[in-house]
N, C-alpha and C positions, 0 to 999 in steps of 0.2 A: 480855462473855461471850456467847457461841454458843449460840439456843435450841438445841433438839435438834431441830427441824425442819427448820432449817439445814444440820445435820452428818450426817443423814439420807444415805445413798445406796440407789436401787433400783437392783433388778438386773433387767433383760430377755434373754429373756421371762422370764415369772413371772406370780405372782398379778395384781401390778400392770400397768396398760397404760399408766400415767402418774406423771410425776413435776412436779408444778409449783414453780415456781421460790418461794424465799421471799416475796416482795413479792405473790403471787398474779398476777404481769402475766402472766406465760410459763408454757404447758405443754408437754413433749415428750410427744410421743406414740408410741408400739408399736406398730409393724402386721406382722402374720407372713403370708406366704405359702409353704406350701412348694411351691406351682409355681415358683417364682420364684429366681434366683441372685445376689445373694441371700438367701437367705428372710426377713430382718428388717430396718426399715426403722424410722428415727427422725425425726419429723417436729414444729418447733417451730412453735408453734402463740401469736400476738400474741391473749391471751384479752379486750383491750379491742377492735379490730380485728380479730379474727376474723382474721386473713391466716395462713396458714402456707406451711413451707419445707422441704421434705425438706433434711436435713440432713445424715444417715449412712446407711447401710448397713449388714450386721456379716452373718455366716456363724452364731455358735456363740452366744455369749452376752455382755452387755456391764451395766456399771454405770454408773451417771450420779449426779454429785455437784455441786448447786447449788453457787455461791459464795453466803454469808450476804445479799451486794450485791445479789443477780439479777441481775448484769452480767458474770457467766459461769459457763461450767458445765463440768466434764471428765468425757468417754465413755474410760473401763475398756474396752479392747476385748480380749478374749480370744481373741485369734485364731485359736488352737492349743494341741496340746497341752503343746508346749512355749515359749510366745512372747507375749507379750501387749503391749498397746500402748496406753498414756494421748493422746486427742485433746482439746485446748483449742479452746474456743470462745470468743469475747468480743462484748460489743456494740462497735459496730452488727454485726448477726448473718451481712452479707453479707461481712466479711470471711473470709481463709481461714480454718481451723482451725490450730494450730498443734501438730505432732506432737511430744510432748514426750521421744519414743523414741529420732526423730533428732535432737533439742537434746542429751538426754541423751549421748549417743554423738559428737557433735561436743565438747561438753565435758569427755567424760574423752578424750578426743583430743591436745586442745590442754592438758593436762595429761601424756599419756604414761599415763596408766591407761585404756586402753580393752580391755585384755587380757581380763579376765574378760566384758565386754559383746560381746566379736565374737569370742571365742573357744571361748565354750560352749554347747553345742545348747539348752539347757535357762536362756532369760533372762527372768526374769516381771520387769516394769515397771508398778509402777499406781501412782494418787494416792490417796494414803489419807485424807485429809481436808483441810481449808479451814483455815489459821492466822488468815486475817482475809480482808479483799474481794477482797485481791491475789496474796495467798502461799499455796504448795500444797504441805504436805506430801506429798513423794513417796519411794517405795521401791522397790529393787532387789534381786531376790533370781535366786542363778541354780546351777549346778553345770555340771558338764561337765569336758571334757578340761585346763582351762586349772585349774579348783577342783572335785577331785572330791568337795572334803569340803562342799561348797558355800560360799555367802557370802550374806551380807546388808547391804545400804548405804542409806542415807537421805540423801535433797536436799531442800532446797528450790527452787522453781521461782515468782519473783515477776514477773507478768506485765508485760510492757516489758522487761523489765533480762536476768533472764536464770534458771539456775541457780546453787545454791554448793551446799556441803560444806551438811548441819546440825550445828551445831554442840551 
C-alpha cells in the first residue's frame, strides 16, 4: 500500500515552493519570475549532492506527482485554458522527458480512436496518481465539436512499455 506521502501531489505556484521526492534524495523546486517568459521554472535539486538541474518551465500552473520509487515523477502542465499536458520524467534525470500527451495521441491513433483527442478545442490530459513504481494512472477528459456532451477516459501508462485501456 501507498503511504499518503507518496500519492501526495503539489501544485505550482502555490503555498508550497517544493515537492520532495518519497526517499528524501530529490527535491524539485519553484522559482517564479514575472520578468521572465516563462515566469516559472522547476528545478531538481540531488539533496545528498547538492547539484541541481533546471528541468521545466510552465506559463500558468502545474502539478508534480512523485512515483512511490523516487525514480520518477510527472509534471501536470496546465497550459491553457483549454489543454493540459502530463510530462514524465525518469532516472537517470538527464534523460529526455517523456510527453505523455503525444504517447497518448499516437496510441489512440494507431487504434483509430483519436477523434475526440484532435478533434476538440477543449482536451485536459493529466496523471492522476501512481498504481505502483511504474504505472500511472492517467485521464482524459475533453468536449468540443467532435463530443459536445463531453467525455471522460482512463489509461494506464507503464513506464518502458507504453499505454493501454484501464481496465
Amino acid at each position: 500500500m501507498l503511504s499518503q506521502a507518496n500519492t501526495q501531489k503539489v501544485t505550482f505556484p502555490g503555498s508550497r515552493s517544493e515537492a520532495k521526492s518519497p526517499d528524501g534524495r530529490y527535491t524539485i523546486r519553484n522559482a517564479d519570475d514575472e520578468k521572465k517568459e516563462p515566469a516559472h521554472t522547476l528545478t531538481l535539486i540531488d539533496t545528498g549532492s547538492g547539484s541541481s538541474t533546471q528541468i521545466y518551465s510552465y506559463r500558468r500552473h502545474v502539478d508534480v506527482l512523485w512515483s512511490p520509487t523516487s525514480r520518477a515523477f510527472v509534471v501536470n502542465d496546465y497550459e491553457g485554458s483549454d489543454v493540459s499536458r502530463p510530462v514524465l520524467f525518469t532516472a537517470p534525470w538527464a534523460d529526455q522527458p517523456v510527453d505523455l500527451r503525444e504517447k497518448l495521441t499516437d496510441f489512440l491513433r494507431s487504434r483509430g480512436e483519436a477523434k475526440s483527442v484532435e478533434g476538440d478545442h477543449h482536451v485536459y490530459f493529466s496523471a492522476k496518481r501512481w498504481l505502483g513504481g511504474s504505472e500511472i494512472l492517467c485521464q482524459v477528459t475533453g468536449y468540443g465539436d467532435v463530443d459536445p456532451k463531453g467525455f471522460t477516459r482512463h489509461y494506464v501508462y507503464k513506464i518502458g512499455v507504453g499505454l493501454r485501456p484501464r481496465r
